[in-house]
C-alpha positions in Angstrom: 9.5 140.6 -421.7 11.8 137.8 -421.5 13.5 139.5 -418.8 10.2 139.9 -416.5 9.5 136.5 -417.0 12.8 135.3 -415.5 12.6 137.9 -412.9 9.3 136.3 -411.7 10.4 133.2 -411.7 13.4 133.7 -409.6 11.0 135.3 -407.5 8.5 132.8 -407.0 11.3 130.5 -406.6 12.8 132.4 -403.9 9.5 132.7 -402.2 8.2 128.9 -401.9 12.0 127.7 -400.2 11.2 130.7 -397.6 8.1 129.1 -396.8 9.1 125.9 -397.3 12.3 125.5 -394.7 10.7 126.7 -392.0 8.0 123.8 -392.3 10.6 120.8 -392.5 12.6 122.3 -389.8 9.7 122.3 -387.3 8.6 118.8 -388.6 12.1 117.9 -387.7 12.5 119.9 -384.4 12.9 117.6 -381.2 12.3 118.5 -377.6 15.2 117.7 -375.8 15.4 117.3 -371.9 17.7 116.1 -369.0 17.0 113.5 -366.3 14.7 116.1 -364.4 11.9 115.8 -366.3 11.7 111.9 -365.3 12.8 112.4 -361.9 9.9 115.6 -361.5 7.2 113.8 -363.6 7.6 110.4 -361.9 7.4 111.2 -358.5 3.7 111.5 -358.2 3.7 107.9 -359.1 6.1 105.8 -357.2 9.0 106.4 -355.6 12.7 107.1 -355.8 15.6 105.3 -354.3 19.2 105.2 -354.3 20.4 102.0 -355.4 24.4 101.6 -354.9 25.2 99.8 -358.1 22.8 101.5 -360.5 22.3 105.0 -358.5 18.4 106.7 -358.9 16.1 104.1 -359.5 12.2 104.2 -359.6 9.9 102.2 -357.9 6.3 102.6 -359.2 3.2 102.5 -357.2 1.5 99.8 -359.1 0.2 97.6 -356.7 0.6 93.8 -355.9 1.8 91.5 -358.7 3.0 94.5 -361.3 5.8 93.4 -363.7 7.1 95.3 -366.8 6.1 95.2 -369.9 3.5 92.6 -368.9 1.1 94.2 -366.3 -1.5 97.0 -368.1 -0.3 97.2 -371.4 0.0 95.3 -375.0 2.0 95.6 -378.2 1.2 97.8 -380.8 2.7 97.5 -384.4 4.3 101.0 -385.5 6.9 101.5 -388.0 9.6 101.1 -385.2 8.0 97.4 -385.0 6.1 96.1 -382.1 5.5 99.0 -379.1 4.8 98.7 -375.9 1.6 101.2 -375.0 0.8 101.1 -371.7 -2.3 101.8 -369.2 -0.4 103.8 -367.4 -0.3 107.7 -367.6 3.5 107.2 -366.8 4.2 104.7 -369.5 5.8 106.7 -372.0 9.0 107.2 -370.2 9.6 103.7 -367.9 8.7 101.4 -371.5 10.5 103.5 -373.9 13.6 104.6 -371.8 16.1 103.1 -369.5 16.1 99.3 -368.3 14.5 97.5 -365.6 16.5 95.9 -362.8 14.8 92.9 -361.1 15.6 93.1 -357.5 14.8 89.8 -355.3 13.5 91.6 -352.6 12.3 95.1 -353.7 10.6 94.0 -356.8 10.9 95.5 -359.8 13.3 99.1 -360.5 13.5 101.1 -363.1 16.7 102.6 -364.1 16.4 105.6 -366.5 18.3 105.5 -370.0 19.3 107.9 -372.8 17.9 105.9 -376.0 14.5 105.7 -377.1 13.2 102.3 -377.8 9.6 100.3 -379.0 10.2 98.1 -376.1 13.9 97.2 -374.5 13.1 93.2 -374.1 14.4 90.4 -375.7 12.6 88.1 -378.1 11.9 84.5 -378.3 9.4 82.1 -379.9 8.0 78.5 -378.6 6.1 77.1 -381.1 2.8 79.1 -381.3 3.9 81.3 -378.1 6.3 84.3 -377.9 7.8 85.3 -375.0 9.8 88.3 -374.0 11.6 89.6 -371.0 13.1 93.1 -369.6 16.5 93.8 -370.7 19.0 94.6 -367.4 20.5 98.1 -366.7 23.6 98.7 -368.8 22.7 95.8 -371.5 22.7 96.9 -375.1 20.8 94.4 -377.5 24.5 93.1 -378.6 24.8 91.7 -375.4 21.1 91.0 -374.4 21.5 88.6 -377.6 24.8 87.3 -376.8 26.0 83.9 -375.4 27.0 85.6 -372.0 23.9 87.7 -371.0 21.1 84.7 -369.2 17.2 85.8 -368.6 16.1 84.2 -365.6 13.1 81.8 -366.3 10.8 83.5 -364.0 11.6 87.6 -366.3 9.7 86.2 -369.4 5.7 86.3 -370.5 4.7 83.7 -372.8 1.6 84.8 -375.1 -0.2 82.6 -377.4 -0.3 83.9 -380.8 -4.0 84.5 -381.1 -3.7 86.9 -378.3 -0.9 88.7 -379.8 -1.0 92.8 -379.5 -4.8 92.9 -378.4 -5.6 95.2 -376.1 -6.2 92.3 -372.8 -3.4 90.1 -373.7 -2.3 90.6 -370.1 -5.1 88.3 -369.4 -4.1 85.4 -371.7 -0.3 84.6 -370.2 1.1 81.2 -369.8 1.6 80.3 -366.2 5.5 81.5 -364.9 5.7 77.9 -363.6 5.7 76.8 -367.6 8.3 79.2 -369.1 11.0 76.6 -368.4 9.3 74.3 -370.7 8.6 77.5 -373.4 12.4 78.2 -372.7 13.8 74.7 -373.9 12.1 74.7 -377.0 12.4 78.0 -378.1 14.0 79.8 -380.3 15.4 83.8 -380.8 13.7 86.3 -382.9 16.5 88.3 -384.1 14.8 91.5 -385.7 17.3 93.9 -384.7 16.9 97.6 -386.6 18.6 100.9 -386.3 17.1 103.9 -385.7 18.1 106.2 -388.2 17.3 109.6 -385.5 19.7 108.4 -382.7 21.7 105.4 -384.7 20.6 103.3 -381.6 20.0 99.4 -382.9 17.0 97.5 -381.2 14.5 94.4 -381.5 11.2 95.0 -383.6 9.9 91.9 -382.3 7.7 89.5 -384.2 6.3 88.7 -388.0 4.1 90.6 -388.8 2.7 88.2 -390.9 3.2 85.2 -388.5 0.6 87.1 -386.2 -1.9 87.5 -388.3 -2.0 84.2 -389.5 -2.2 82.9 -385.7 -5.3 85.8 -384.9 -6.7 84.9 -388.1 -7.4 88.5 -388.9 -4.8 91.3 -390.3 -3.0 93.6 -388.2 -2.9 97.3 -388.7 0.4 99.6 -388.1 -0.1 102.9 -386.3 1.7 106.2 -387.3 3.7 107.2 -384.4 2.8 111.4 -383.5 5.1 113.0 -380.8 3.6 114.7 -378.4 4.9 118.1 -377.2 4.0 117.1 -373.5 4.5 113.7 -371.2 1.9 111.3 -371.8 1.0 109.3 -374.4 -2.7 108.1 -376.6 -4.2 105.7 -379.4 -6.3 106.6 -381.1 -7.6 104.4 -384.3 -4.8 105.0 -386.7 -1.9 106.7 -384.5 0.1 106.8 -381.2 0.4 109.7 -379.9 3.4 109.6 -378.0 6.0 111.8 -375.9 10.0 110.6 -376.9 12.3 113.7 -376.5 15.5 113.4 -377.1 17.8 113.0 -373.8 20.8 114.8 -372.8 23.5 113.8 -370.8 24.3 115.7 -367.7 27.3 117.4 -368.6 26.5 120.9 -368.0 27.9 123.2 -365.4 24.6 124.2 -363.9 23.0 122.2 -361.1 23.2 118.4 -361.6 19.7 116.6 -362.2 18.1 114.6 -358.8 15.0 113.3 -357.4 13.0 116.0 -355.0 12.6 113.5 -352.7 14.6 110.2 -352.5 13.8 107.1 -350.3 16.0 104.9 -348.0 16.1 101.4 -349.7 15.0 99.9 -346.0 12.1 102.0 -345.9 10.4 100.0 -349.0 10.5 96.6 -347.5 7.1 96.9 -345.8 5.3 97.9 -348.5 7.4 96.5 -351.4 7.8 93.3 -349.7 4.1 92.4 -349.5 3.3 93.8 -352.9 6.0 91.8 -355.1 7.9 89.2 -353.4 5.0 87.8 -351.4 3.4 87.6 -355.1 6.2 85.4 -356.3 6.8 83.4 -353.4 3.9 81.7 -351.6 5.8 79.9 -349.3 7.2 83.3 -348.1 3.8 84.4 -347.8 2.2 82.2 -345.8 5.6 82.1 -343.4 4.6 86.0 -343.1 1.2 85.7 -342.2 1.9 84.0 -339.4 1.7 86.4 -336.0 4.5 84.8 -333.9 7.4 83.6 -335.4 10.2 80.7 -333.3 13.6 81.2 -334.4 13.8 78.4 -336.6 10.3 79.4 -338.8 6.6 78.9 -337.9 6.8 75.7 -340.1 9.6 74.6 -337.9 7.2 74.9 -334.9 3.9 73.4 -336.3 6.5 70.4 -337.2 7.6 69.9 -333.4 4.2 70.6 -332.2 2.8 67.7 -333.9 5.9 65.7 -332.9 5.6 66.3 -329.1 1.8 65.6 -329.4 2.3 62.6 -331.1 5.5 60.9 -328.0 4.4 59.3 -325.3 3.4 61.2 -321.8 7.3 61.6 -319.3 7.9 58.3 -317.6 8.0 60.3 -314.4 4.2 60.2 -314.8 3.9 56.3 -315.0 6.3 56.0 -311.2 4.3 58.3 -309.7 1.2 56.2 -309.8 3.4 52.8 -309.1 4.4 54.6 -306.0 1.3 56.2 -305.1 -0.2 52.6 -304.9 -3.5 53.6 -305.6 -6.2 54.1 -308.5 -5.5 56.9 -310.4 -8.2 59.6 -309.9 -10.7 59.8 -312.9 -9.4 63.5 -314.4 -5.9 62.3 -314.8 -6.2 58.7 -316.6 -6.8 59.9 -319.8 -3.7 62.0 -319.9 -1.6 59.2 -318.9 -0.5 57.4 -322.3 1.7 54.0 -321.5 4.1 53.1 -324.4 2.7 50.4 -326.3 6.0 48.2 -324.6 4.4 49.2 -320.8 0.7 48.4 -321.8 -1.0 45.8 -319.9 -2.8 43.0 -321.9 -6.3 42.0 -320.5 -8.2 38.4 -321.2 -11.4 37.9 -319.8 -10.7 40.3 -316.9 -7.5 39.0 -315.6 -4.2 40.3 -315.7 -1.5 38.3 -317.6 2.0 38.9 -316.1 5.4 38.6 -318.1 6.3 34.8 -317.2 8.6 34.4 -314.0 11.4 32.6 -312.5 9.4 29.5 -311.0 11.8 29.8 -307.7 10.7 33.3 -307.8 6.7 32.7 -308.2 6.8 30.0 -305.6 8.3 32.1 -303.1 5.7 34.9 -303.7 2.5 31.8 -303.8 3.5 31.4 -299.9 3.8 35.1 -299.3 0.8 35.6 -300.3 0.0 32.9 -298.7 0.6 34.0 -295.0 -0.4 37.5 -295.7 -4.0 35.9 -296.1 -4.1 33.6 -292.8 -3.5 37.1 -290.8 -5.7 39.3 -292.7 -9.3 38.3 -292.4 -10.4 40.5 -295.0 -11.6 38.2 -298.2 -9.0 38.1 -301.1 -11.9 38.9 -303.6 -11.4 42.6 -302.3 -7.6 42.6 -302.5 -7.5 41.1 -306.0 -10.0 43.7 -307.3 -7.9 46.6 -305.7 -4.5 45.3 -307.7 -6.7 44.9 -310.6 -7.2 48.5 -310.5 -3.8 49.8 -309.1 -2.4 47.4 -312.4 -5.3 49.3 -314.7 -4.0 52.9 -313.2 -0.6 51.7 -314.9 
C-alpha cells in the first residue's frame, strides 16, 4: 500500500514539472530581430538616409516643429521607471531604441540602437520643473552623466511638476528661450538602474513621490505586456508594448538595409522648412523672401532706405544752374538740395552769402548799365532770378 502511495506521488510529481516548464519558458521566450524589421517597419513613416558619421539614419515624417521625446507623447510610470508612450504608431521602436542625433540643418535623426530603454534622455531638475533631453548616438548613460558629454540649451523640455506624466504635457512646456535660466539652477537626477534582461544601466527618471506631491494626486504604475507584433497601447492598468530583443548583424546571410535610402541633399527642401525654419525665425523670414541680393534681403532693405534717405546727384542741381531757367513743375519735387545748398527766404527776398564789398560794387554798376540799355522794367528781371534762384 505504502508502495502505491509513493508511486503516485512520484507520479503526480512528475506530471505538474511537465506542465509546468513549458509555461515559464514561454513566459520567458523573447522575440528577437535584426535591423530589418526597423528599417522595413519605418519606412512607411519617414525616410532613410545615409549619414557619413553615424550610417542609416531615420528621418520621420512628423511635420513642422517635431522634437523627440517632447512632440506627441508623455511619461508613463512602469516598473522600468518613467516611459516614454508615444502618439505615434511608430513610437515603440525610435523612443525605446537607438539615439537621436540633432542635425543643424536636417532636423532631428534617429540612429537605431541594440538596448532597450524607458526613455534614453538625461535627467535634471529646476526647482519645481524637470527637464530632459535626447541622449547623442554612441552615448552610454556613464558618459551622458559625465563631466565631458554637454546638452545644448536648446535639446531640453522643461515641464512643471503639476503637468508631470499627463497625457497633454506637450502642451504645458517652458519656452526654449528659458532653459538657460532652468539650466543654471538645476540640478541632476541620478536614478540610474540595470536591467536585469540585457544588464544594460539607464535613468528611471523622477520621484515618484516628488510628482505626486506637485499634481497633488497619486500616480499609478503600469504593468508593462510585450506585444508579439510592432506597435504599442495603454490601456488603464498596462502598456502594451513591442521590445524584442536585437541582434547584431553578424551573420553570413545578407546584411540588413533600408529598401529605399535618400540622398541627404534631397531633404533640405522639405526638412529645411519643417525644422530649422521652426527654430530659427530670422532664417525664416530671410527665406520667405522671393529675391534674394548677394549680401541677404535684410542687406537690401538696409541700403534701400539708405539711398532713399541721401540727397538727389549734384549733377541734378548744375543742370538747372546752367539751364538758367525755372525748373518745369513735374521735376521740382524730385530735386532735394542739401540742407548746406538750401536757399533761405525772408519776406520774399533772397539773402545771399555776404560778399567781397570790391566785388559787390563792381556787380551794383554792372547791373547798372545792363539797365540803361535794356528798357525792359527791372521788376520783371528781379522776379525771373527769384525764380531761376527758387529752381535751385
Amino acid at each position: 500500500m505504502k508502495t502505491q502511495v509513493k508511486f503516485i506521488a512520484v507520479l503526480l510529481l512528475v506530471s505538474t514539472f511537465t506542465v509546468w516548464v513549458p509555461e515559464k519558458t514561454s513566459a520567458h521566450h523573447k522575440v528577437v530581430i535584426s535591423f530589418q524589421v526597423f528599417y522595413d517597419e519605418l519606412t512607411p513613416y519617414g525616410t532613410w538616409v545615409y549619414h557619413p558619421v553615424h550610417g542609416y539614419a531615420w528621418v520621420p515624417d512628423a511635420g513642422p516643429g517635431f522634437y523627440p521625446y517632447a512632440t506627441e507623447g508623455y511619461w508613463v510610470l512602469t516598473w522600468a521607471g518613467w516611459t516614454w508612450v508615444s502618439n505615434y504608431p511608430w513610437g515603440w521602436a525610435p523612443f525605446h531604441y537607438g539615439r537621436w542625433y540633432m542635425d543643424s540643418f536636417y532636423g532631428p535623426m534617429w540612429i537605431p540602437g541594440y538596448e532597450w530603454g524607458p526613455g534614453w534622455v538625461v535627467w535634471r531638475k529646476s526647482g519645481h520643473y524637470y527637464g530632459w533631453a535626447p541622449i547623442g548616438p554612441g552615448v552610454n548613460i556613464q558618459v551622458a552623466y559625465g563631466h565631458t558629454y554637454h546638452v545644448p540649451h536648446d535639446h531640453w523640455r522643461f515641464l512643471n511638476g503639476q503637468y508631470f506624466g499627463k497625457h497633454d504635457q506637450y502642451h504645458h512646456y517652458a519656452h526654449v528661450s528659458d532653459n538657460g535660466a532652468f539650466m543654471e539652477h538645476s540640478t541632476v537626477i541620478n536614478q540610474v538602474r540595470t536591467d536585469q534582461s540585457n544588464y544594460v544601466p539607464y535613468n528611471a527618471g523622477p520621484d515618484r513621490r516628488e510628482i505626486e506631491r506637485y499634481r497633488g494626486e497619486p500616480v499609478s504604475q503600469v504593468a508593462i505586456q510585450e506585444r508579439e507584433k510592432p506597435g504599442q497601447r495603454l490601456g488603464r492598468n498596462k502598456l502594451e508594448l513591442y521590445k524584442p530583443d536585437v541582434e547584431k548583424d553578424g551573420s553570413a546571410g545578407r546584411k540588413a538595409a533600408p529598401s529605399h535610402v535618400t540622398d541627404l541633399e534631397n531633404l533640405k527642401g522639405r526638412t529645411r522648412t519643417s525644422v530649422e525654419m521652426s527654430r530659427d525665425r530670422k532664417d525664416q523670414e530671410t527665406y520667405r523672401e522671393p529675391v534674394r541680393s548677394p549680401q541677404g534681403t535684410t542687406v537690401k532693405r538696409t541700403e534701400q532706405v539708405r539711398q532713399d534717405r541721401q540727397p538727389a546727384p549734384s549733377r541734378n542741381r548744375e543742370s538747372v544752374k546752367r539751364s538758367n531757367q525755372p525748373a518745369p513743375a513735374g521735376n521740382q519735387g524730385d530735386v532735394r538740395p542739401s540742407p548746406q545748398s538750401t536757399p533761405q527766404r525772408t519776406s520774399g527776398t533772397v539773402n545771399q552769402t555776404p560778399r567781397n564789398p570790391v566785388v559787390k560794387e563792381s556787380e551794383t554798376k554792372r547791373q547798372a548799365k545792363q539797365g540803361e540799355a535794356d528798357p525792359r522794367p527791372q521788376t520783371g528781371r528781379s522776379s525771373q532770378s527769384a525764380g531761376t534762384t527758387r529752381s535751385r
